[in-house]
Backbone as JSON Lines, residues from 0, in Angstrom:
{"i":0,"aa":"X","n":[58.16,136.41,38.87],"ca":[57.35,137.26,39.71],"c":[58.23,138.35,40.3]}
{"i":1,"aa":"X","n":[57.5,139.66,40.01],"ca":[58.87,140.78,40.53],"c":[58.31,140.89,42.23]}
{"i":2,"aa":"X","n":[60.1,141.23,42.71],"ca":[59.33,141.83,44.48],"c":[59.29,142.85,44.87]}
{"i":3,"aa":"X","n":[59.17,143.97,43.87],"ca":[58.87,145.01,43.99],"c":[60.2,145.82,44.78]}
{"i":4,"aa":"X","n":[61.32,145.13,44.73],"ca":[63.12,145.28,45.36],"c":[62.86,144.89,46.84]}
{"i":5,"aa":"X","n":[61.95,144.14,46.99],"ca":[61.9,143.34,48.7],"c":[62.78,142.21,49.04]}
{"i":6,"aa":"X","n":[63.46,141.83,49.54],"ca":[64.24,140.78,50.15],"c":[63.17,139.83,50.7]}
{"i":7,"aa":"X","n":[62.57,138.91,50.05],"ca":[61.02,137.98,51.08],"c":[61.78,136.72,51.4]}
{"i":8,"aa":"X","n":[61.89,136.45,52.59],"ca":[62.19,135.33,53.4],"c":[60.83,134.64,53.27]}
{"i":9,"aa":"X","n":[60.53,133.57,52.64],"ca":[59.3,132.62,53.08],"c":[59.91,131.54,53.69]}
{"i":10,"aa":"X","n":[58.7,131.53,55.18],"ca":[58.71,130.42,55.81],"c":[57.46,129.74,55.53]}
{"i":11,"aa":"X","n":[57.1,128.38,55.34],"ca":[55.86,127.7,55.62],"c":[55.75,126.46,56.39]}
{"i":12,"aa":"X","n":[54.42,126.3,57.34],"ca":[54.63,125.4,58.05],"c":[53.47,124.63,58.39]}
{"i":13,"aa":"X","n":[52.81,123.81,58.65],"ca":[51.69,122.67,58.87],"c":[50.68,122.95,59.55]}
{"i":14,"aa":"X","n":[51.11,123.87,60.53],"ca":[49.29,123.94,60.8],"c":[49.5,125.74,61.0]}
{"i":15,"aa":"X","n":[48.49,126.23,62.17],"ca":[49.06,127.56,62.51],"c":[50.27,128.31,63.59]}
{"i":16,"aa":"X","n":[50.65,129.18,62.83],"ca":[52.24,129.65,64.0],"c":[51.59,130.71,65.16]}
{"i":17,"aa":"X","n":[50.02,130.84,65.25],"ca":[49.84,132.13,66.08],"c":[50.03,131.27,67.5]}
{"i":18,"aa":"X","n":[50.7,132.09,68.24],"ca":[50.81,131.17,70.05],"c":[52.11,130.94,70.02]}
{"i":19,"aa":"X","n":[53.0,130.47,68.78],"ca":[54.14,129.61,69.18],"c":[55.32,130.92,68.14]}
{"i":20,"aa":"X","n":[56.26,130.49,68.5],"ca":[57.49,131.4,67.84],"c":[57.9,131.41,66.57]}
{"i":21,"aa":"X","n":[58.43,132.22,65.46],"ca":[58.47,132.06,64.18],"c":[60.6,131.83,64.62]}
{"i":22,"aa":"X","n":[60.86,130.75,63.86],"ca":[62.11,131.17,63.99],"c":[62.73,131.49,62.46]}
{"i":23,"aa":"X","n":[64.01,132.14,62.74],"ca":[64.61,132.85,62.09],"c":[66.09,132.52,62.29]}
{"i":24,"aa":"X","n":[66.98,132.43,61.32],"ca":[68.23,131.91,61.31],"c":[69.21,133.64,61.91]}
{"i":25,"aa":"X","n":[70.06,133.47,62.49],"ca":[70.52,134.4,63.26],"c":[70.87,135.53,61.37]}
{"i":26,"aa":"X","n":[71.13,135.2,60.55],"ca":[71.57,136.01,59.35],"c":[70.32,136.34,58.48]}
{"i":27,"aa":"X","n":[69.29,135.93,58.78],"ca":[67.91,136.62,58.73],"c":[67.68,137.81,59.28]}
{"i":28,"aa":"X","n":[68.04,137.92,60.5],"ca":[67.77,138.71,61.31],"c":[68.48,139.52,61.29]}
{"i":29,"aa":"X","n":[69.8,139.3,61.18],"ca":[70.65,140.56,60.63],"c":[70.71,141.1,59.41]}
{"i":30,"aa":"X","n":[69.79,141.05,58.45],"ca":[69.25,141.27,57.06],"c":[68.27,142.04,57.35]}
{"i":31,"aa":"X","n":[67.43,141.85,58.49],"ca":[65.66,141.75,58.68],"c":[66.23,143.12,59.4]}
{"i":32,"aa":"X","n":[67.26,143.35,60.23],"ca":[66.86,145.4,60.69],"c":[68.42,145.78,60.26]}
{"i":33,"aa":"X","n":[69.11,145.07,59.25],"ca":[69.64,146.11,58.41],"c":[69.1,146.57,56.95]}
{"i":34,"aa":"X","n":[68.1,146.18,56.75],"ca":[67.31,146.35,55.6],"c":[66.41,146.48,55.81]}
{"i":35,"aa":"X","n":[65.52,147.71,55.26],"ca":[63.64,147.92,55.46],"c":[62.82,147.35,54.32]}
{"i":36,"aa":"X","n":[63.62,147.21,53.36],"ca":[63.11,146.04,52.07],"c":[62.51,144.43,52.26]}
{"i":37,"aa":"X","n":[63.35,144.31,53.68],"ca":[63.31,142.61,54.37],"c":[62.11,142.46,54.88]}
{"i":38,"aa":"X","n":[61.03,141.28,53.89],"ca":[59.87,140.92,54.61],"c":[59.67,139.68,54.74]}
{"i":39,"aa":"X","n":[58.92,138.91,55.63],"ca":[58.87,137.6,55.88],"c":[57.33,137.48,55.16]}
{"i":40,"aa":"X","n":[57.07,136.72,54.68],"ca":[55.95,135.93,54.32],"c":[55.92,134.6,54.82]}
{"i":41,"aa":"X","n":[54.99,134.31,55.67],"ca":[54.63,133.03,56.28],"c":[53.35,132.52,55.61]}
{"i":42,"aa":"X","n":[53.88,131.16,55.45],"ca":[52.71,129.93,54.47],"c":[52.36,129.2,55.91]}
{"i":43,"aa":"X","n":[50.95,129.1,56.31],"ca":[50.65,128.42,57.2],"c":[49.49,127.83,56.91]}
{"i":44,"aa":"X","n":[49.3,126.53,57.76],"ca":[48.38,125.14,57.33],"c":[48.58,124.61,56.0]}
{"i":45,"aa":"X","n":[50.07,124.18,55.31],"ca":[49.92,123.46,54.61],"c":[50.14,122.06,54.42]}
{"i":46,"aa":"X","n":[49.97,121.43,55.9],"ca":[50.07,120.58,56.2],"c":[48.54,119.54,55.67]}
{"i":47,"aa":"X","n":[47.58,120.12,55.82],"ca":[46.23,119.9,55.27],"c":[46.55,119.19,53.82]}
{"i":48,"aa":"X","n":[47.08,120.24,53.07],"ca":[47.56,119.87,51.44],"c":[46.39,120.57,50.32]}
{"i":49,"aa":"X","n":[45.18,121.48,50.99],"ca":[44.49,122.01,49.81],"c":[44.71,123.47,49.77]}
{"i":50,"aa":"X","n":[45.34,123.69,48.89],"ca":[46.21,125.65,48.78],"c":[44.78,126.6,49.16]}
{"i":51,"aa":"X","n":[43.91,126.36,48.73],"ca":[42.45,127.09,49.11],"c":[42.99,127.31,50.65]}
{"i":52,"aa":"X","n":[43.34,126.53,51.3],"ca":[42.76,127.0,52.57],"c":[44.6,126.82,53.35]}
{"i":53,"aa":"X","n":[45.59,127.4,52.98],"ca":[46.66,128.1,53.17],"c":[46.27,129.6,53.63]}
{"i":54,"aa":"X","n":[46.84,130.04,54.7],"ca":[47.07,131.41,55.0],"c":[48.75,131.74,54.78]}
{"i":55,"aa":"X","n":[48.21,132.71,54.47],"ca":[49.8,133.77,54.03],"c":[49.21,134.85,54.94]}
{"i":56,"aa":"X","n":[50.77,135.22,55.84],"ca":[50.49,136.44,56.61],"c":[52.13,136.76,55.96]}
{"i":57,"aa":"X","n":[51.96,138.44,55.68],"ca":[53.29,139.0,55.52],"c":[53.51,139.95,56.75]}
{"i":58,"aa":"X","n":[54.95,139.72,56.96],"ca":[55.86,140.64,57.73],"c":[57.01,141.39,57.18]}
{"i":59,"aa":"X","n":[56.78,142.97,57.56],"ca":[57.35,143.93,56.89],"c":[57.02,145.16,57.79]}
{"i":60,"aa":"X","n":[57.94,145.91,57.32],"ca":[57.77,147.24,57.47],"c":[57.71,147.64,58.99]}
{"i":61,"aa":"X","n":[57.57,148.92,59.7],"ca":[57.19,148.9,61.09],"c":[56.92,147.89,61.86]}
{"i":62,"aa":"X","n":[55.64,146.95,61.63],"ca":[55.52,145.48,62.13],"c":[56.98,144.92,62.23]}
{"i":63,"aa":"X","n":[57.18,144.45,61.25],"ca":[58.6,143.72,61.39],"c":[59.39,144.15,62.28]}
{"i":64,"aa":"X","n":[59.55,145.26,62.14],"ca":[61.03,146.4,62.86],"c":[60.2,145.66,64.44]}
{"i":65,"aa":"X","n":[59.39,146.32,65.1],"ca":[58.91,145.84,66.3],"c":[58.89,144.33,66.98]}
{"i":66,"aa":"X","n":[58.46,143.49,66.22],"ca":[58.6,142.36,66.01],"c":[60.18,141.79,66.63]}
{"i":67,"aa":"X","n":[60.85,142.52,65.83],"ca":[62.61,142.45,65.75],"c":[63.3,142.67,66.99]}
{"i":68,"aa":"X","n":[62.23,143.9,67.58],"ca":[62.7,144.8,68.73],"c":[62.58,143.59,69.99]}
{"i":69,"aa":"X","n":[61.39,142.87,69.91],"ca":[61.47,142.06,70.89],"c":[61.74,140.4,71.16]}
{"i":70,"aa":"X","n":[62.71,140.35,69.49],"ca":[63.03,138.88,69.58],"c":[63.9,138.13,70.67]}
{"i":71,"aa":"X","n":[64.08,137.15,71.1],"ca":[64.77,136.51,71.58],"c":[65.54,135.58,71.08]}
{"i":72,"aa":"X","n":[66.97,136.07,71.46],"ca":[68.02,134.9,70.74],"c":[67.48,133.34,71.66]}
{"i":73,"aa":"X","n":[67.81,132.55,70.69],"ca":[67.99,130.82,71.37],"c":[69.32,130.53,70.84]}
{"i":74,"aa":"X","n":[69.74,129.7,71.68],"ca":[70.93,128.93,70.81],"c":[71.2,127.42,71.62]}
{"i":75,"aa":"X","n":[70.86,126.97,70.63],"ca":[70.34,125.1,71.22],"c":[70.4,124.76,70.28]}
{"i":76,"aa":"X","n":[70.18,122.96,70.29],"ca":[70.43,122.01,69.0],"c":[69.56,121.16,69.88]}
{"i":77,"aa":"X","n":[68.23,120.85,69.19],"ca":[67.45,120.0,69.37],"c":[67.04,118.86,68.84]}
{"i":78,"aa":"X","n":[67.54,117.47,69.28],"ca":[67.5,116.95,68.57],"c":[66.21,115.91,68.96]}
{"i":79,"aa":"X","n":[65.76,114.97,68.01],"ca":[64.47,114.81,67.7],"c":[64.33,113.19,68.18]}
{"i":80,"aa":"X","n":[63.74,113.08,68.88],"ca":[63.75,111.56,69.16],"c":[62.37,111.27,68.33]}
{"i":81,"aa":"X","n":[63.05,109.62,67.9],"ca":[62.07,108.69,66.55],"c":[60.85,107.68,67.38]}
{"i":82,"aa":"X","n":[60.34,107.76,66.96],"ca":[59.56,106.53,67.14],"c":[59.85,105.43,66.69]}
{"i":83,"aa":"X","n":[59.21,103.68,67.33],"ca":[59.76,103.07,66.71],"c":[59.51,102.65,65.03]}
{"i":84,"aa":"X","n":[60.69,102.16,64.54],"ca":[59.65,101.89,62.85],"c":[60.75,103.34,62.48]}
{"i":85,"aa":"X","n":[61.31,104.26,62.93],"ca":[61.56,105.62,61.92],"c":[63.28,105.53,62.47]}
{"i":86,"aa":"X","n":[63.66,104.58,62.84],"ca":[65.36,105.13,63.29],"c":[65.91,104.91,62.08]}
{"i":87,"aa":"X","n":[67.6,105.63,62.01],"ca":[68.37,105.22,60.73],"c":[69.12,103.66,60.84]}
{"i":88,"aa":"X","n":[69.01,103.0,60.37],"ca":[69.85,101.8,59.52],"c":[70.91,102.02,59.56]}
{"i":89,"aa":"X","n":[71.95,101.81,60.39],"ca":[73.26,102.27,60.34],"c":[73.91,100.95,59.72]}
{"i":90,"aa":"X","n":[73.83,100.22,59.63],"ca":[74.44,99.15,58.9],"c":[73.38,98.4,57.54]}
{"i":91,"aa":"X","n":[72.63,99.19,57.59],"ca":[71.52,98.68,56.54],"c":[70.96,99.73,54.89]}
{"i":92,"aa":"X","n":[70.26,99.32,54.75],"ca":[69.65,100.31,53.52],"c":[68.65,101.78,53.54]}
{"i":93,"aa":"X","n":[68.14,101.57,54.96],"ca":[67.02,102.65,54.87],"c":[67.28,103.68,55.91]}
{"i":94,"aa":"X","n":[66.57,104.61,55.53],"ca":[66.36,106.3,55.94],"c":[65.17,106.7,55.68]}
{"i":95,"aa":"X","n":[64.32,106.73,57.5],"ca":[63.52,107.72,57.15],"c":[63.32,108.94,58.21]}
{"i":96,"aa":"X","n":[62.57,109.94,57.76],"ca":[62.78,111.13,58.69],"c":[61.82,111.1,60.14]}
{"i":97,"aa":"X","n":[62.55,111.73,60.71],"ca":[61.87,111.62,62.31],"c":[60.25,112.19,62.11]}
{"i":98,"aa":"X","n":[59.16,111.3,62.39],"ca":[58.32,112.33,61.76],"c":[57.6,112.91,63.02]}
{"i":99,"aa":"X","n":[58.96,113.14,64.27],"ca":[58.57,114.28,65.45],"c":[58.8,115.88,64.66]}
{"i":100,"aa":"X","n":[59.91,115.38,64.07],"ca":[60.33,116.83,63.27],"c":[59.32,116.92,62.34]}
{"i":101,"aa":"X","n":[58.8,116.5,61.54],"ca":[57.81,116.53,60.32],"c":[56.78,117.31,60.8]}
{"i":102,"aa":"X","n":[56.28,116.86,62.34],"ca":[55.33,117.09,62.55],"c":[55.26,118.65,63.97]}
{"i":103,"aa":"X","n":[56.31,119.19,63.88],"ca":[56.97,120.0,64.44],"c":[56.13,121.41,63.73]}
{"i":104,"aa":"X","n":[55.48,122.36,65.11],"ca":[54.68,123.52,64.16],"c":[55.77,124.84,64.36]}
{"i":105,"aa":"X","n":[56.77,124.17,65.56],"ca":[57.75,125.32,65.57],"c":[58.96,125.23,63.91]}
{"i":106,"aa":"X","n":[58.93,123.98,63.57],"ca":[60.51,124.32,62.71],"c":[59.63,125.08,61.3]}
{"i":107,"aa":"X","n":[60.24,125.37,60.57],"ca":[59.73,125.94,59.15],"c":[59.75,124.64,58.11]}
{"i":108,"aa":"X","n":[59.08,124.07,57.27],"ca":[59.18,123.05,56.6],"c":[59.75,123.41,55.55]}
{"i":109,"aa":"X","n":[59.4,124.84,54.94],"ca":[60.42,124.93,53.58],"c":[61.0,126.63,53.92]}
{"i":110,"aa":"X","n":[62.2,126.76,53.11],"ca":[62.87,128.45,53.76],"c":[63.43,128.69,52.49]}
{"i":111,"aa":"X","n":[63.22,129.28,51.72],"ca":[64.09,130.25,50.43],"c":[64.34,131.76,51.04]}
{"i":112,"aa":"X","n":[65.05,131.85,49.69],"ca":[65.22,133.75,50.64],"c":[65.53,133.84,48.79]}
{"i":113,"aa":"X","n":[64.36,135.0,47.76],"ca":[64.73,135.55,47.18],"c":[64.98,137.01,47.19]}
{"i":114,"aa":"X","n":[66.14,137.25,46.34],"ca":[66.88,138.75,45.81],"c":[65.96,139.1,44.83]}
{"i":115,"aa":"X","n":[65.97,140.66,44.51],"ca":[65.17,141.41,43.22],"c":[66.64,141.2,42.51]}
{"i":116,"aa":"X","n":[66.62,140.85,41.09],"ca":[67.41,140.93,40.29],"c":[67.26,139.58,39.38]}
């Protein structure tokens, strides 16, 4: 699939991101307003699981730039407390994931970043 020479950051995430913050890795962002090629495409509600009813909103262009203008840095490490039934096995066999994070509408569930070429 060509990107027409766009840099597309896709984020996607489980239900909808309108209300709450899109985050962005600090080298996104310094990609995202040193480059006007840099667009975000966000996959939202695919937590449901039927692609019919996925929204894609893209970010680009002017939008973006503005967007950019009024981000706010964070810098924290949040870490995720388990329920019981989900901790790690430290002396045992199993691993499973916190499903506070799973179920998290702020983190991004999947993040690629393709190049044109």
């Amino acid at each position: 699939m060509g990107s027409g020479g766009r840099i597309i950051e896709v984020k996607a995430v489980g239900g909808l991101l309108r209300g709450y913050g899109l985050l962005l890795e600090p080298r996104q962002v310094e990609e995202a307003r040193a480059n006007p090629n840099f667009y975000v495409y966000l996959v939202e509600n695919v937590a449901q699981g039927d692609r019919a009813k996925f929204e894609l909103r893209g970010l680009g262009g002017d939008h973006l730039r503005r967007l950019l203008e009024r981000a706010r840095e964070h810098r924290y490490f949040e870490l995720a407390t388990t329920s019981r039934g989900t901790e790690t096995t430290i002396a045992g066999s199993s691993f499973q994931p916190s499903s506070i994070a799973a179920r998290s509408r702020m983190l991004p569930a999947m993040t690629t970043l393709s190049r044109p070429g």
